[in-house]
C-alpha positions as CSV (number, residue, x, y, z in Angstrom):
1,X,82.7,71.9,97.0
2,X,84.2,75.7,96.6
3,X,84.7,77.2,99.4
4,X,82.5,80.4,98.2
5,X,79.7,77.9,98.8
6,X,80.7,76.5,102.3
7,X,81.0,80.1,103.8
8,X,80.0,82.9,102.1
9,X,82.2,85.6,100.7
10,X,80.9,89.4,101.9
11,X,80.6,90.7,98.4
12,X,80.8,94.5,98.6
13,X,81.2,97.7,95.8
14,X,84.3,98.4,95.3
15,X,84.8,102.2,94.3
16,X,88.3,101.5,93.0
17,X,86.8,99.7,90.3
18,X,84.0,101.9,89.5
19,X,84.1,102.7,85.6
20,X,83.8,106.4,86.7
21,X,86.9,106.5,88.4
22,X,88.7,104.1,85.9
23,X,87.8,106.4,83.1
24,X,89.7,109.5,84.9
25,X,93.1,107.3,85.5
26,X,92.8,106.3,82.0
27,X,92.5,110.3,81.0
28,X,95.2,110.6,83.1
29,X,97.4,108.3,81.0
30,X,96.9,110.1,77.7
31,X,94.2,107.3,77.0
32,X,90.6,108.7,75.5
33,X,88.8,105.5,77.4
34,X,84.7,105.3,76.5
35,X,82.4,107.3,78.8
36,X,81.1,105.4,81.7
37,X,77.6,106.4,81.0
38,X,78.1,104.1,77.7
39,X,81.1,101.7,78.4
40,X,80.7,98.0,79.1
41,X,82.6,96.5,81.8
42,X,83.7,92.8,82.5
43,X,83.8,91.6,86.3
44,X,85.9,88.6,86.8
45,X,85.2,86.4,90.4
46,X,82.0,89.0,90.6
47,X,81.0,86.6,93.5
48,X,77.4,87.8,93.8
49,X,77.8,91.3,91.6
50,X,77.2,93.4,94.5
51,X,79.9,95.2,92.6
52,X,78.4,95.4,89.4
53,X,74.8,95.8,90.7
54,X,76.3,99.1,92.4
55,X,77.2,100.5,89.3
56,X,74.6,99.2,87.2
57,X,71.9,101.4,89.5
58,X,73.6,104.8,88.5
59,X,74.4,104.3,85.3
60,X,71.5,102.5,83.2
61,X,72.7,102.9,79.7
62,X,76.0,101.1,80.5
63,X,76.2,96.9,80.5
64,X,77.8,94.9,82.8
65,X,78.6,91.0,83.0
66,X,80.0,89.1,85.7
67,X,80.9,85.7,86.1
68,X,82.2,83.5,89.0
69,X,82.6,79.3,89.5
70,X,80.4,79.2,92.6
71,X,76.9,79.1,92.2
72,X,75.4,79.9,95.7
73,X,76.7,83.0,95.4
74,X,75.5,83.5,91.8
75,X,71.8,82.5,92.5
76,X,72.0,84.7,95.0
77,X,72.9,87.4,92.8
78,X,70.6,86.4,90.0
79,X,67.7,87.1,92.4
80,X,68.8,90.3,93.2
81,X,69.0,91.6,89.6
82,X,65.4,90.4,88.8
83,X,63.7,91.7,92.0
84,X,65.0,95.2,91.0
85,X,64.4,94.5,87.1
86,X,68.0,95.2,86.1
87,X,68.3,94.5,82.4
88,X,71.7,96.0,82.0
89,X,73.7,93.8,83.8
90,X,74.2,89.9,83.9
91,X,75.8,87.1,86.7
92,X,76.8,84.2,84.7
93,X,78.2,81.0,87.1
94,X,80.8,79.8,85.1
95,X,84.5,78.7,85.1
96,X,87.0,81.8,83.6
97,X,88.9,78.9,82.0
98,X,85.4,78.8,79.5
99,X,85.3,82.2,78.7
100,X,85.3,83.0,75.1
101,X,85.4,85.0,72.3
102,X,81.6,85.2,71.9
103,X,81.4,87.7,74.9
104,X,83.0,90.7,72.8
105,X,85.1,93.6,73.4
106,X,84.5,95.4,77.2
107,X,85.8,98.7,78.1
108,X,86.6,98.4,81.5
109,X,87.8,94.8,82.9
110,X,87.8,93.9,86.7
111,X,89.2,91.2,88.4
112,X,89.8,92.0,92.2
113,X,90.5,89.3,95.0
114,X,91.5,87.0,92.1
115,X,95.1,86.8,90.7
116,X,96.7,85.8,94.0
117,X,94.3,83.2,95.0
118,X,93.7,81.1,92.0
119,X,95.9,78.7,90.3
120,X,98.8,79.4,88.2
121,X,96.6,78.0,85.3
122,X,93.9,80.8,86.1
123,X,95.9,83.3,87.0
124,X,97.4,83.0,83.3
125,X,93.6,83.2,82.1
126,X,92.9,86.6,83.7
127,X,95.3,88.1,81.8
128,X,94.8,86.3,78.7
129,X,90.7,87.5,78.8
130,X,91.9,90.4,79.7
131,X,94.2,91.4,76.5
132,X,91.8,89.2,74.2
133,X,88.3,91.1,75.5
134,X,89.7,95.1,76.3
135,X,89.1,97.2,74.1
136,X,92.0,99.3,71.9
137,X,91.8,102.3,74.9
138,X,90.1,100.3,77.6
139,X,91.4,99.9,81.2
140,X,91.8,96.7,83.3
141,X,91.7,96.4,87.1
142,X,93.5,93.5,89.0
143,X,94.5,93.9,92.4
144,X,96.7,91.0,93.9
145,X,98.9,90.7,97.2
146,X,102.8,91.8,97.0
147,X,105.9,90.7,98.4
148,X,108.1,91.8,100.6
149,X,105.0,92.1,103.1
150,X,103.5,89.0,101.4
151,X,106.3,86.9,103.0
152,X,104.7,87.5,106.5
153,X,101.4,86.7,105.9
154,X,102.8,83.8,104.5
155,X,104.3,82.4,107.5
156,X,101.3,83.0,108.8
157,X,99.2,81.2,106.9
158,X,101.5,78.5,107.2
159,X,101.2,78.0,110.8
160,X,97.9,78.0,110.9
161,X,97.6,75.7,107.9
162,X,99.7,73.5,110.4
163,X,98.0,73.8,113.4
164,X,94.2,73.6,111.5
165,X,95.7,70.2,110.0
166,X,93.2,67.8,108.8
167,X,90.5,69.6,110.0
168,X,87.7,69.8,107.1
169,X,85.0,72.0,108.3
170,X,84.7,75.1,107.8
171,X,83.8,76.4,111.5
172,X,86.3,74.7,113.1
173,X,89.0,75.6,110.6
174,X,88.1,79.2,111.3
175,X,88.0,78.4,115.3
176,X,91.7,76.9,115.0
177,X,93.2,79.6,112.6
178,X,91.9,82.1,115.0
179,X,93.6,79.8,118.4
180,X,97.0,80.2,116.2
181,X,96.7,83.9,115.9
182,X,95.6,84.8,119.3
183,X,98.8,82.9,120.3
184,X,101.2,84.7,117.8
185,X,100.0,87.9,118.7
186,X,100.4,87.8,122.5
187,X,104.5,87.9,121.2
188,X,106.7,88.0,124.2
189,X,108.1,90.9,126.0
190,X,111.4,92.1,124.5
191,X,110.5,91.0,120.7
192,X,113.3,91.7,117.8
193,X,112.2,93.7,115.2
194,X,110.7,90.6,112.8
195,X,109.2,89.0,115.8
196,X,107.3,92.2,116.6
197,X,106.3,92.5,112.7
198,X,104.7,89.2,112.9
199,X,102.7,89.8,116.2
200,X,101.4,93.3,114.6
201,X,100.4,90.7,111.3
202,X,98.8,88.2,113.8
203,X,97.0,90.9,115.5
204,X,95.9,92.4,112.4
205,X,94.7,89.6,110.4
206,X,92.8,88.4,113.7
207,X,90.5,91.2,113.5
208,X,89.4,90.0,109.8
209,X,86.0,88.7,109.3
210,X,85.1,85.5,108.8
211,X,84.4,85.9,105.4
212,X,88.2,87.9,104.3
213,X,90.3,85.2,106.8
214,X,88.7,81.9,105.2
215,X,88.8,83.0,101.4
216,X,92.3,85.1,101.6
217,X,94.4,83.5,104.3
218,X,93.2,80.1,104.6
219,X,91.8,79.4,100.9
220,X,93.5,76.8,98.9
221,X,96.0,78.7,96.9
222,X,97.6,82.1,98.0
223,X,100.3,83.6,96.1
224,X,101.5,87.2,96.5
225,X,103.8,88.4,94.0
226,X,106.8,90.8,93.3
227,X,105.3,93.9,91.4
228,X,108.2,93.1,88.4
229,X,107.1,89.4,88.5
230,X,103.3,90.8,87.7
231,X,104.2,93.3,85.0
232,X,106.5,90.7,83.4
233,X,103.5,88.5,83.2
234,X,101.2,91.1,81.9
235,X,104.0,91.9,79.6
236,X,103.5,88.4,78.0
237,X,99.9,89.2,77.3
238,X,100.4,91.9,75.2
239,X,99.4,94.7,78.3
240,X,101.7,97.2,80.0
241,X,101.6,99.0,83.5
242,X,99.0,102.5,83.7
243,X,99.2,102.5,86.7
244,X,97.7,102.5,90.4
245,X,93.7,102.4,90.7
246,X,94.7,105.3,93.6
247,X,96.9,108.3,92.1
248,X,98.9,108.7,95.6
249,X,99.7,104.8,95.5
250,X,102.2,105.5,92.3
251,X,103.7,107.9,94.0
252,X,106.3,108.3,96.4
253,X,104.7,109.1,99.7
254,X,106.4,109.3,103.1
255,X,109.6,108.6,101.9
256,X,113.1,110.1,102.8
257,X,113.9,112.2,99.6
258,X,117.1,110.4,100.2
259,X,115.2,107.5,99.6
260,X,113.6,109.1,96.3
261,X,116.3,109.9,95.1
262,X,118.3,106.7,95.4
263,X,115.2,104.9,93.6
264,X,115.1,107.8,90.8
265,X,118.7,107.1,90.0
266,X,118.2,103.3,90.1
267,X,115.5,102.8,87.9
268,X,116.8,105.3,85.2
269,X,113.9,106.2,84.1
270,X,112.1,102.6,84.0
271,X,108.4,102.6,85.6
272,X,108.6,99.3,86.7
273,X,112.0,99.3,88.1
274,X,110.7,102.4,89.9
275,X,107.4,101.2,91.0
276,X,109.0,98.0,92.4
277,X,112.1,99.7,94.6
278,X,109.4,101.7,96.0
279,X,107.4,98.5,97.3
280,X,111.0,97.5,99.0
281,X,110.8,101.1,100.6
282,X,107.3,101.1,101.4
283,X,107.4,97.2,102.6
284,X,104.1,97.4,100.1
285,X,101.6,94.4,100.8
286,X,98.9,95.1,98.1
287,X,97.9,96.4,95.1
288,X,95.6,97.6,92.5
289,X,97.1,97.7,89.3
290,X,95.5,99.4,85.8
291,X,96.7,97.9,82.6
292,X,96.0,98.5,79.0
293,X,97.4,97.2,75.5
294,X,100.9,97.5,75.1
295,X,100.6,99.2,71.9
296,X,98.7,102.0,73.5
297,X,101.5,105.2,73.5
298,X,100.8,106.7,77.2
299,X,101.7,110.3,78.2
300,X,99.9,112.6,80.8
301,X,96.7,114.0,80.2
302,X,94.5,116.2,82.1
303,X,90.9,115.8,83.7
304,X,89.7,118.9,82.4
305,X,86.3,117.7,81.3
306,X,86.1,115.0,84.3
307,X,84.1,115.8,87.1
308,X,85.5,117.2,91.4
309,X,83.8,116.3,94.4
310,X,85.1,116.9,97.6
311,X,83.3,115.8,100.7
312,X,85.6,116.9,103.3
313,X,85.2,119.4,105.8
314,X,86.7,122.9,106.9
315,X,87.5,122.4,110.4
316,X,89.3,125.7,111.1
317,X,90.0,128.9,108.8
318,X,91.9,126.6,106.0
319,X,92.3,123.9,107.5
320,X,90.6,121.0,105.6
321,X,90.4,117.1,106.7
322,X,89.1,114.4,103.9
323,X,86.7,111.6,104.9
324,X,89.4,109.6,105.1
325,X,91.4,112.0,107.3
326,X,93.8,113.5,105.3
327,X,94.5,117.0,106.4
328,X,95.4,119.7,104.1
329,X,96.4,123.3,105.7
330,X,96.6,126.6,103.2
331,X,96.4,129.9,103.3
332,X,96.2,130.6,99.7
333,X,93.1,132.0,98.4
334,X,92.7,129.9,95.0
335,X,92.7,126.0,96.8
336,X,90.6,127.8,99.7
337,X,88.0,129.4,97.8
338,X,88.0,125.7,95.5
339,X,87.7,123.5,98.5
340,X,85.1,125.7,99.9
341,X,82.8,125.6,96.7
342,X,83.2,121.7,96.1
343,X,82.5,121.3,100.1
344,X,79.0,123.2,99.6
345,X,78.3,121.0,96.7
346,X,78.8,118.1,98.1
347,X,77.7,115.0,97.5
348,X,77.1,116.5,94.1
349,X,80.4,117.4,91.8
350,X,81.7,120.0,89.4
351,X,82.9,120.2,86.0
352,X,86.2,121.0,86.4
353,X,87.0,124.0,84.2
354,X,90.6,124.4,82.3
355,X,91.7,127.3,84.4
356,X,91.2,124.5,87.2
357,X,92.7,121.7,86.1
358,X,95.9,121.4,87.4
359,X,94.5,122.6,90.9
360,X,92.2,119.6,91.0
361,X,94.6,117.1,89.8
362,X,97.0,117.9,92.9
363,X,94.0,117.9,95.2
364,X,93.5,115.0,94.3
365,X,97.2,113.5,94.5
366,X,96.8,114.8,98.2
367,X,93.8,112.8,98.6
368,X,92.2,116.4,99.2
369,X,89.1,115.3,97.2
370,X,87.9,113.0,94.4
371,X,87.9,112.9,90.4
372,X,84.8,111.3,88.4
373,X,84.5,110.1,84.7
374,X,80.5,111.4,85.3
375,X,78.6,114.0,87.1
376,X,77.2,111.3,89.6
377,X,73.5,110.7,90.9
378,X,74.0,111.6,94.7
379,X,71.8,114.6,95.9
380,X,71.3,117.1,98.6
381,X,67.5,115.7,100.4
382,X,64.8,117.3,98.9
383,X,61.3,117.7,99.9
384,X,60.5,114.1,99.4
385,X,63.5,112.2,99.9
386,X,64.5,109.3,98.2
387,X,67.1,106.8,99.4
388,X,69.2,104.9,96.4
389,X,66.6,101.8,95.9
390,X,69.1,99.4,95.5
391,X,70.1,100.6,99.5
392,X,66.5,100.4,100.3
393,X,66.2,96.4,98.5
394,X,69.5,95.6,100.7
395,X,68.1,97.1,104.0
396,X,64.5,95.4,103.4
397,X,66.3,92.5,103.0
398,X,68.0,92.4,106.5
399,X,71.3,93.5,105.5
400,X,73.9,94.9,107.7
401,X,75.5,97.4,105.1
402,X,74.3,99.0,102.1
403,X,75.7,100.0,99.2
404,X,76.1,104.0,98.8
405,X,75.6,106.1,95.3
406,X,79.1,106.5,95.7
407,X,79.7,103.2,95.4
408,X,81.1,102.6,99.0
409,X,79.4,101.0,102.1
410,X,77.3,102.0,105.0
411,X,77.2,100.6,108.2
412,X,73.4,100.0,108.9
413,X,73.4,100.3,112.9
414,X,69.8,98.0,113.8
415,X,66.5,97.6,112.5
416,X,64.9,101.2,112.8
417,X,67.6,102.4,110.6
418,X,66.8,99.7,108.0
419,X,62.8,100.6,108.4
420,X,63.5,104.1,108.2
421,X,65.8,103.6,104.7
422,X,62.6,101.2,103.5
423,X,60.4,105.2,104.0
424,X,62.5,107.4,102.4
425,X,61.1,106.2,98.6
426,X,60.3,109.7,97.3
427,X,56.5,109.3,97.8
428,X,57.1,110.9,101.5
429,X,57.3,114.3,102.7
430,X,59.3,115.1,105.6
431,X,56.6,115.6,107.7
432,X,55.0,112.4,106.7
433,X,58.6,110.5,107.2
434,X,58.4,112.4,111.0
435,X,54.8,110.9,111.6
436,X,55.7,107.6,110.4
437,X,59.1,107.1,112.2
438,X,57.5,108.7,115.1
439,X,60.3,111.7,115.9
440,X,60.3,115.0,115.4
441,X,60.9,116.8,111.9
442,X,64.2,118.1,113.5
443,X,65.2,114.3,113.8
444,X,64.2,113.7,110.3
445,X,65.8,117.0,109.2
446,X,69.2,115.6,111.1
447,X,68.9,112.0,109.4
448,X,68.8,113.6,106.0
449,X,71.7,115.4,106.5
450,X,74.1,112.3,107.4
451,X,72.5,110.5,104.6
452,X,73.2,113.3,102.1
453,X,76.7,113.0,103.4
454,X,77.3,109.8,103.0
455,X,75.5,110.2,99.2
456,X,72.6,108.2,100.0
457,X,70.2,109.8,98.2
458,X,69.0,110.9,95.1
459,X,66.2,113.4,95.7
């Protein structure tokens, strides 16, 4: 039986993969990739396309498929896409090894939490469905565990694989695996340098879920990869390197320019060579690679056209901090004046301009704000708020985390913030929400606002 039907597999969107975002990088490279609003995209191991379902809701006039081997997790996933009467997207339970040439051409091709835990045999197959079925200036996504860091977790792995021996259930598998950890990460109290790396992994991997420590570190095959050893097997398949899903991970970040340096006059040039001495720097553990044809000719483009959203905040007189806590400090009036009209439009975006172009694009390198192939459905709350109804069909349905118009996950806290998602259809006023959540406008008033923020809703 696959282990995605023994325990389940917490199937979330991914905003990496979001055609939107794909669409930029792909600008970036000197591509001129299809318009999200139109593209198709291919998701391979969808598990059950809460991925695909994400993006399907925002962008209606795009198609998406999905396939995966297990089918708990596909009927699952089938039911969800006829209670919301979704006819642009499809979850087919079927082996990748079957996939054929009767599918077509996609523009965007996904296959995340795949490559380094399948089979040699499959892992061959991505790749091979991925240069038969992308399309001339299309974009695929495959993310996959890297060595050097991969060799602790294999170590790891192997000691609980060892200690969980013939053990067959999946409960007590996940009991012993955890016994091992605790043990490895107590350490002892004048560790070396590797012994103290391993007790930081075993604490680390400890605090996984159930769901990411079963199917990553315990499933049947796990094989990280040196980044050459990948691009040399994409090379085979007729795709090259584009590049990182996030624009700071090709880059050199917290390095010694000593240490830049050295690389730069190592690789000569090379993108690969490059890309790979900085995982030796960086002690890099995963990835998210973009690859298209190799006959494709890449240079740099520009996102003039694509779309800026920053939601960030101005703590101080220029001083701004991301929502993932990057800080940016400037005194300059241009970035200021930028930052401060994207934070005010937030969780909507901008069409960024030619005259601000080159500003955005190194905003965005900082991690200052974010770059979109489309102009986005998230809204300010209106009058009658509405709540993303996908969000609403996952809170009604007991779920502990919804799925954003972003395309990222909320943390639903308990029940009466479930019931008071289920209101917020649009057919409400606020006063109305206040009566029937029993609180005070203000409350409501104050809900909307994180909501907005975290681009819940579309009116």
């Amino acid at each position: 039986m696959s282990a995605y039907n023994q325990v389940a597999y917490i199937n979330s969107p991914y905003a990496q993969t979001h055609p939107g975002r794909l669409f930029v990088m792909a600008r970036l490279a000197g591509l001129h990739p299809t318009a999200a609003e139109k593209c198709r995209v291919l998701e391979l191991g969808a598990s059950e396309g809460e991925n695909l379902i994400g993006m399907a809701m925002v962008l209606p006039e795009a198609e998406f498929v999905g396939i995966e081997l297990a089918e708990v997790p596909v009927a699952r996933g089938q039911k969800t896409i006829a209670d919301l009467e979704l006819r642009n997207v499809r979850l087919l339970q079927m082996n990748i090894l079957d996939f054929d040439e009767s599918f077509g051409e996609f523009d965007y091709i996904i296959a995340h939490g795949l490559y380094s835990w399948t089979p040699a045999v499959v892992r061959d197959r991505i790749l091979a469905v991925a240069r038969a079925h992308l399309g001339r200036e299309g974009v695929a996504f495959v993310s996959y565990n890297t060595k050097p860091a991969g060799h602790v977790r294999l170590m790891l792995r192997e000691m609980m694989l060892y200690h969980i021996g013939g053990e067959t259930d999946p409960r007590a598998r996940l009991e012993k695996a955890r016994e091992l950890l605790r043990l490895v990460a107590i350490g002892r109290p004048d560790p070396d340098a590797l012994e103290k790396a391993v007790a930081a992994q075993a604490a680390e991997v400890l605090e996984r879920t159930d769901s990411a420590l079963y199917h990553d570190d315990l499933s049947e095959v796990y094989e990280p990869v040196y980044f050459h050893e990948f691009a040399e097997h994409a090379g085979r398949h007729g795709l090259q390197y584009m590049g990182e899903a996030s624009l700071p991970d090709s880059k050199p970040r917290n390095l010694e320019t000593e240490t830049v340096a050295k690389i730069n006059e190592i690789a000569k040039g090379d993108g690969v060579i490059e890309q790979q001495y900085l995982d030796f720097a960086r002690t890099k553990r995963f990835r998210q690679t973009l690859l298209c044809r190799s006959e494709n000719t890449l240079t740099e483009g520009s996102v003039e056209g694509c779309y800026a959203s920053a939601g960030a905040l101005e703590t101080e007189e220029g001083l701004f901090v991301s929502s993932a806590e990057t800080r940016m400090t400037t005194k300059h009036p241009v970035p200021v004046a930028y930052m401060r009209r994207l934070i005010n439009l937030w969780p909507q975006s901008e069409l960024i301009a030619a005259e601000d172009a080159g500003l955005a694009l190194e905003l965005h390198r900082v991690g200052m704000i974010e770059l979109h192939g489309f102009p986005g459905v998230a809204r300010k709350a209106g009058e009658r708020p509405s709540v993303s109804r996908f969000a609403r069909y996952q809170a009604a349905r007991g779920d502990a985390r919804v799925t954003t118009l972003g395309h990222r996950t909320l943390e639903l806290t308990d029940e009466d913030a479930r019931r008071s998602i289920g209101l917020m259809d649009g057919s409400r006023s606020r006063a109305e929400l206040a009566q029937e959540m029993g609180c005070s406008k203000e409350k409501v008033d104050e809900a909307l606002e994180v909501l907005g923020r975290h681009e819940m809703l579309s009116a």
